[in-house]
SEFIFI-120678 format. One line per field, with one value per atom (N, C-alpha, C): residue number from 1; residue in one letter; atom name; x negated, y, z negated. Coordinates in Angstrom, 1 decimal, always signed. Each point is the difference from the previous one (the first is absolute). Example, Ala and Ser with C-alpha at 12.3 -4.5 7.8 and 13.67 -1.06 7.14 Angstrom:
! SEFIFI-120678
nufi	(1 / 1 / 1 / 2 / 2 / 2)
vexke	(A / A / A / S / S / S)
rokol	(N / CA / C / N / CA / C)
xx	(-13.2 / +0.9 / -0.9 / +0.4 / -0.9 / +0.8)
yy	(-5.7 / +1.2 / +1.2 / +1.1 / +1.1 / +1.1)
zz	(-7.8 / +0.0 / +0.0 / +0.7 / +0.0 / -0.8)
END
This chain:
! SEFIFI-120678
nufi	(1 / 1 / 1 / 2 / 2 / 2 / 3 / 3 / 3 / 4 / 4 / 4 / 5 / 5 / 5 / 6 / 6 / 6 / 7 / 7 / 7 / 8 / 8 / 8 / 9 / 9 / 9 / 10 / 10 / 10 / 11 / 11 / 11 / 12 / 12 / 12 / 13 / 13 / 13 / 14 / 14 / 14 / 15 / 15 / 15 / 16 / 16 / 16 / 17 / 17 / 17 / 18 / 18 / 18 / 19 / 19 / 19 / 20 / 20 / 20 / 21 / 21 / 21 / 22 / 22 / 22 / 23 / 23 / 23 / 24 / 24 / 24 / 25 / 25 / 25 / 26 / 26 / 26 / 27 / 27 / 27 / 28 / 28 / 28 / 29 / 29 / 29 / 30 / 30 / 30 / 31 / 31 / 31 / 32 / 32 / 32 / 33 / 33 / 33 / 34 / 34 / 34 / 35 / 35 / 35 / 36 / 36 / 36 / 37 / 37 / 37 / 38 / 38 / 38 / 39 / 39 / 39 / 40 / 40 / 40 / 41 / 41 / 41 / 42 / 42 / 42 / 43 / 43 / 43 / 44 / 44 / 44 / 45 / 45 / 45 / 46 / 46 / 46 / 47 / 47 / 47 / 48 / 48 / 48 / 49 / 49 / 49 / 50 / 50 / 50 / 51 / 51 / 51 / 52 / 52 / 52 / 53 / 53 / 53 / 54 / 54 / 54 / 55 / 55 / 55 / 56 / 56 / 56 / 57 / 57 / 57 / 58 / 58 / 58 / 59 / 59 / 59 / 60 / 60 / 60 / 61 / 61 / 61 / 62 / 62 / 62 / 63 / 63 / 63 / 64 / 64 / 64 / 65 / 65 / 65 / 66 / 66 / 66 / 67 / 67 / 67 / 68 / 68 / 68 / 69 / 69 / 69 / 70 / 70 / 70 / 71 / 71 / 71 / 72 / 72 / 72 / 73 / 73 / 73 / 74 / 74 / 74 / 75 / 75 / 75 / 76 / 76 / 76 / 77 / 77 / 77 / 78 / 78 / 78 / 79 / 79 / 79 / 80 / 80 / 80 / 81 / 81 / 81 / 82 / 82 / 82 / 83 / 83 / 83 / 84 / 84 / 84 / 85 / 85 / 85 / 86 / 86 / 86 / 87 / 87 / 87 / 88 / 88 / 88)
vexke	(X / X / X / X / X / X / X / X / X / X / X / X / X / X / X / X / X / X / X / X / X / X / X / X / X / X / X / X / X / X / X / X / X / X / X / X / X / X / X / X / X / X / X / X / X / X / X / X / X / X / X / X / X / X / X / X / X / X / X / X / X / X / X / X / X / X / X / X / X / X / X / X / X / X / X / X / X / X / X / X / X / X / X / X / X / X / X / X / X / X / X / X / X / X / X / X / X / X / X / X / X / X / X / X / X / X / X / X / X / X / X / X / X / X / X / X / X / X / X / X / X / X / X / X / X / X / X / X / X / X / X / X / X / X / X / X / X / X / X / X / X / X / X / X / X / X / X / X / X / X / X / X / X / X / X / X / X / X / X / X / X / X / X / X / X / X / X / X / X / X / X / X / X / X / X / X / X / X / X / X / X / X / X / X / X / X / X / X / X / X / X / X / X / X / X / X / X / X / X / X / X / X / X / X / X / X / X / X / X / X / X / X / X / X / X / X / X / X / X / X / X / X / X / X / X / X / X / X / X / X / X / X / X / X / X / X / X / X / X / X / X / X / X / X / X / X / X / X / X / X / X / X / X / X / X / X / X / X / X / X / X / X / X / X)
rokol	(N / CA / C / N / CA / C / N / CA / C / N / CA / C / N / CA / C / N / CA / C / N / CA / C / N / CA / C / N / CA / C / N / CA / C / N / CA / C / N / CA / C / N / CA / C / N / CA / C / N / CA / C / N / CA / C / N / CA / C / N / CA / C / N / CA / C / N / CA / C / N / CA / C / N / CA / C / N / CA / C / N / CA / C / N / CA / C / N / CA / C / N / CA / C / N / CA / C / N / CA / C / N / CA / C / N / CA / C / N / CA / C / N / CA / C / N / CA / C / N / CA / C / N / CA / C / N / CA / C / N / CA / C / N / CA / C / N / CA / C / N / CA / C / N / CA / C / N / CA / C / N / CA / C / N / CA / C / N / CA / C / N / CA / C / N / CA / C / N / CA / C / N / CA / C / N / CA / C / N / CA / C / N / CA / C / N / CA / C / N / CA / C / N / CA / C / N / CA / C / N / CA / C / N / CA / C / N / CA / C / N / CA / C / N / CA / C / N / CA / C / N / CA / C / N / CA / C / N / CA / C / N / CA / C / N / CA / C / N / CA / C / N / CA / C / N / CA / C / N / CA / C / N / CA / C / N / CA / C / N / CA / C / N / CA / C / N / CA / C / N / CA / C / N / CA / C / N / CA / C / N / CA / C / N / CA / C / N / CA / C / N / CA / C / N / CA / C / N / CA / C / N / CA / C / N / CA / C)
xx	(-58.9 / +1.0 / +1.2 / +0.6 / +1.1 / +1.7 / +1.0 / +0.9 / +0.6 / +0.3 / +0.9 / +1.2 / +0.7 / +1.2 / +0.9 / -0.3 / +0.5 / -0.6 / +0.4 / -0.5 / -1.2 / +0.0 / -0.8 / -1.4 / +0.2 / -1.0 / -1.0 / +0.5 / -0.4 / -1.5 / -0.4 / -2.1 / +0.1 / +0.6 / -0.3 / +1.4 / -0.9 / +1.0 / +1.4 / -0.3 / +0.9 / +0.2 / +1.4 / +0.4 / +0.6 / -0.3 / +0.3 / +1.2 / +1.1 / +0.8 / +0.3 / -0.4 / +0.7 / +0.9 / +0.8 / +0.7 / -0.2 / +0.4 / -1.0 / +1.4 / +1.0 / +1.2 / +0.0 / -0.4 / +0.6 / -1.4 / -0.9 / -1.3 / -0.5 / +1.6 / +0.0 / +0.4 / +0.4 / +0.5 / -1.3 / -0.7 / -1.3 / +0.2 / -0.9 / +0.2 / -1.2 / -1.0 / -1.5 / +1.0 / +0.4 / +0.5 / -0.6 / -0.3 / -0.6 / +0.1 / -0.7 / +0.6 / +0.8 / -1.0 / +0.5 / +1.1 / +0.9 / +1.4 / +1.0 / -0.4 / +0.6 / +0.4 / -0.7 / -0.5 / +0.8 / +0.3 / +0.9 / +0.8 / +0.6 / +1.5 / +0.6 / -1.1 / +0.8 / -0.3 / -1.0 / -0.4 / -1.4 / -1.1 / -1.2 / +0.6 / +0.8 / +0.1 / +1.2 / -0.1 / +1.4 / -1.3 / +0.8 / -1.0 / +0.3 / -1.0 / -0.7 / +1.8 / +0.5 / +1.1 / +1.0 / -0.2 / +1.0 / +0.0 / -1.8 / -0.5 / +0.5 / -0.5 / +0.2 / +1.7 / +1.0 / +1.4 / +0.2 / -0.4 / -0.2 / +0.2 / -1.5 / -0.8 / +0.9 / +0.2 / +0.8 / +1.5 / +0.2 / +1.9 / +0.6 / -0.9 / +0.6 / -0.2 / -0.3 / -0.7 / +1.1 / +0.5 / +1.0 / +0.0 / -0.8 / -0.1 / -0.1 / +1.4 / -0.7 / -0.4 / -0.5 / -0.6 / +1.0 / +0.4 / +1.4 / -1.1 / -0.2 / -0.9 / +1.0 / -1.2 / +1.2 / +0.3 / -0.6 / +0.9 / -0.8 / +0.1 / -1.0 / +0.2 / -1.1 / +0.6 / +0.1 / +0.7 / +0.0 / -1.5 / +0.9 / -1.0 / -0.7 / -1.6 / -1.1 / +0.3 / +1.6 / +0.0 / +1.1 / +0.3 / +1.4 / -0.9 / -0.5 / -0.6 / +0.2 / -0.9 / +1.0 / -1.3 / +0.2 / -1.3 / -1.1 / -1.0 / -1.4 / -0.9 / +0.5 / -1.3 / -1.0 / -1.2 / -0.8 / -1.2 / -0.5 / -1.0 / -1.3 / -0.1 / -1.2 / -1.6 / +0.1 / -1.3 / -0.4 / +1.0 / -0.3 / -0.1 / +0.9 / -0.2 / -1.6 / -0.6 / -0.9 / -1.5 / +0.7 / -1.2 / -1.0 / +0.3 / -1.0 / +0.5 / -0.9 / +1.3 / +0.2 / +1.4 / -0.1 / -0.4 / -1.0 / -0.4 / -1.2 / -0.5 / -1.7 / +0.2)
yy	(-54.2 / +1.0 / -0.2 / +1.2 / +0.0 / +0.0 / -1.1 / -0.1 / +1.7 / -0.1 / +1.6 / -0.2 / +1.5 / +0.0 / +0.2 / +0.8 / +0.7 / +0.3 / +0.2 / +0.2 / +1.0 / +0.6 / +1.3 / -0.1 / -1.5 / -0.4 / -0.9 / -0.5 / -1.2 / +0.7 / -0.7 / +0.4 / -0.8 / -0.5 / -0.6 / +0.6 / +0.1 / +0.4 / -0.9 / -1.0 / -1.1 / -0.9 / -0.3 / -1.1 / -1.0 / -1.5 / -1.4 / -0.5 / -0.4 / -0.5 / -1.4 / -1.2 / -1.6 / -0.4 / -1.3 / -0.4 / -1.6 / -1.0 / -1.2 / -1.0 / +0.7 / -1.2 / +0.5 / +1.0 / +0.5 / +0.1 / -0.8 / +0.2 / +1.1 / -0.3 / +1.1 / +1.4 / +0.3 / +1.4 / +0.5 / +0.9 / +0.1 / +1.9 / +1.0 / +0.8 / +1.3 / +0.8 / +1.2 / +1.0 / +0.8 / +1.3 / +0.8 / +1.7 / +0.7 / +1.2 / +0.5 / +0.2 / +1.6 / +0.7 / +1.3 / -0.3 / -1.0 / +0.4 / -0.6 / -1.2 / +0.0 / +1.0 / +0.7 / +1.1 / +1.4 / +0.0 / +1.4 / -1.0 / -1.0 / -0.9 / +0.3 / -0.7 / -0.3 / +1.1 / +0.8 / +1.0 / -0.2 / +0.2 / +0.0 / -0.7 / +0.3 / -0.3 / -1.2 / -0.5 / -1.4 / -1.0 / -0.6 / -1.2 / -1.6 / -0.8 / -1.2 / -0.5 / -0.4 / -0.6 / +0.5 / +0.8 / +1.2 / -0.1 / -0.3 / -0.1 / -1.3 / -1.3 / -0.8 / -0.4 / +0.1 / +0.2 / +0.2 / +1.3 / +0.3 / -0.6 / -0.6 / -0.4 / -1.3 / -0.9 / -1.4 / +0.3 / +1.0 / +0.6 / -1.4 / -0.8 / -0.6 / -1.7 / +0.0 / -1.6 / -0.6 / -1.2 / -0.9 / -0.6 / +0.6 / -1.1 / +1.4 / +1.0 / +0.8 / -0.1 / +0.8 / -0.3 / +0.6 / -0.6 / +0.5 / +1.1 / +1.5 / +1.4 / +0.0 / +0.2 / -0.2 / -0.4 / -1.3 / -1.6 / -1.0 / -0.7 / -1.6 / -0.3 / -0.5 / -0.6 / -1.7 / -0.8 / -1.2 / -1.1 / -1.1 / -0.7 / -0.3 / -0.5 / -0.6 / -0.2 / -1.3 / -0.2 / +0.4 / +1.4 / +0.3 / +1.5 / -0.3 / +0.9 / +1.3 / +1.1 / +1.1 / +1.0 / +1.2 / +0.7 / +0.0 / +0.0 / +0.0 / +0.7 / +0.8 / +1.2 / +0.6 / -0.3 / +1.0 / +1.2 / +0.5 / +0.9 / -1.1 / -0.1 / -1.2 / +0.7 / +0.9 / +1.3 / -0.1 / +0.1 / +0.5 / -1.7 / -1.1 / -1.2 / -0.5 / +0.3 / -0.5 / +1.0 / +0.9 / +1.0 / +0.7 / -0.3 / +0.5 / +1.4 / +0.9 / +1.1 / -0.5 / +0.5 / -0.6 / +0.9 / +1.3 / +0.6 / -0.7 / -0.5 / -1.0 / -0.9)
zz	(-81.0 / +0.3 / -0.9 / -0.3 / -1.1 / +0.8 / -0.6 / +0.7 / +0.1 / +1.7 / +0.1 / -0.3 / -0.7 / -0.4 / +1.2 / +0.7 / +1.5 / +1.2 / +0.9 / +0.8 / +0.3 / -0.6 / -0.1 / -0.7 / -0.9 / -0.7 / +1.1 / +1.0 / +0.6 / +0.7 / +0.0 / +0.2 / +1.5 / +0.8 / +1.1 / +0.9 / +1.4 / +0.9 / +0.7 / -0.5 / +0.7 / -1.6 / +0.4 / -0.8 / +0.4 / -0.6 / +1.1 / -1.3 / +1.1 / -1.1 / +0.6 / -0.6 / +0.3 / -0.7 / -0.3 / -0.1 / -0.5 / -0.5 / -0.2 / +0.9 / -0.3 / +0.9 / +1.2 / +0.5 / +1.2 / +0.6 / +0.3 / +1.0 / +0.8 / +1.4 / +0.5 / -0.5 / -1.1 / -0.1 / -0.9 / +1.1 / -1.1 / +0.8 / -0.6 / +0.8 / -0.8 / +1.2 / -0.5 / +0.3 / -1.4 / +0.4 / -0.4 / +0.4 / -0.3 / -1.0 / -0.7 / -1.7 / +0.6 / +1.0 / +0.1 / +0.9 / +0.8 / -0.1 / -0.4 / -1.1 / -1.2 / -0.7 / -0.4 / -1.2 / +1.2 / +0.8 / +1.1 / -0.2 / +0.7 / -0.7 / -1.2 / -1.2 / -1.1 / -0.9 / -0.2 / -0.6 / -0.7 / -0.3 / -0.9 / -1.0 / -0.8 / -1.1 / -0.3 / +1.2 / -0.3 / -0.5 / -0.9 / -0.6 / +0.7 / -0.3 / +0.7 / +0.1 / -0.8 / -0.2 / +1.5 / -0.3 / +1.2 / +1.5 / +0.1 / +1.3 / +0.5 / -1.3 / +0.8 / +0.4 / -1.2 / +0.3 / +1.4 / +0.7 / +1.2 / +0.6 / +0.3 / +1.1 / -0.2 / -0.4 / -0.2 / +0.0 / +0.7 / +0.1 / +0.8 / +0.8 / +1.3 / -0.8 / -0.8 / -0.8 / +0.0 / +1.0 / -0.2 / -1.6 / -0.7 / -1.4 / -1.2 / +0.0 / -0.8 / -1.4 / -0.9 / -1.1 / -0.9 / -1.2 / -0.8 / -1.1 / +0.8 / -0.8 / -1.3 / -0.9 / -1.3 / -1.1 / +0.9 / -0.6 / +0.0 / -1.0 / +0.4 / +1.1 / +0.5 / +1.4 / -0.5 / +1.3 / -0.1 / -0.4 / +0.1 / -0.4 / +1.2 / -0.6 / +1.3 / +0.9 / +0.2 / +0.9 / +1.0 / -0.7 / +1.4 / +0.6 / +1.3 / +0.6 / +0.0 / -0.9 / +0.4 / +0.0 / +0.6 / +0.4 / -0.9 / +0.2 / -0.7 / +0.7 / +0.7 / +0.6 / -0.8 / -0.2 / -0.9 / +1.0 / -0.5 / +0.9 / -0.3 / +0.9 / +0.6 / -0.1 / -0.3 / -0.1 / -1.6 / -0.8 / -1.3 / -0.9 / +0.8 / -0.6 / +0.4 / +0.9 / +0.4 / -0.3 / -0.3 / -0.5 / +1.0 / +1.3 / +1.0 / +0.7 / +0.4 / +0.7 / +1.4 / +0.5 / +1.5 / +1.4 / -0.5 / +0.5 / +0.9 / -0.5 / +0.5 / +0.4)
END
């Protein structure tokens, strides 16, 4: 499968988003009310911005972030790193 640009691109109904410092902050959200939220056409970057509004560790969008070792958000989509859909 080819990385999606946007929302609109995404081939699975659900997207899982983790975190590697924050264990607990993991979260299955669903594309079609993402996609009524943010629009079809907000891209990956946008979504996740979102969804990580509440991340005690935000991520400096932008900007280099810090070094390895000053904790600061690392949320990725857990679906597209892993290659599996999270439909099955």
């Amino acid at each position: 499968m080819r990385e999606p640009r946007g929302l609109g691109d995404f081939s699975y109904r659900r997207v899982r988003v983790t975190c590697v410092w924050c264990p607990r902050r993991r979260g299955d959200y669903c594309i079609e009310r993402l996609s009524a939220r943010l629009g079809a056409e907000a891209d990956l970057d946008t979504v996740l911005r979102w969804i990580t509004r509440t991340c005690p560790r935000p991520k400096p969008w932008g900007r280099r972030g810090p070094s390895q070792y000053v904790p600061w958000c690392r949320a990725t989509y857990d679906d597209l790193r892993a290659g599996r859909p999270p439909d099955h």
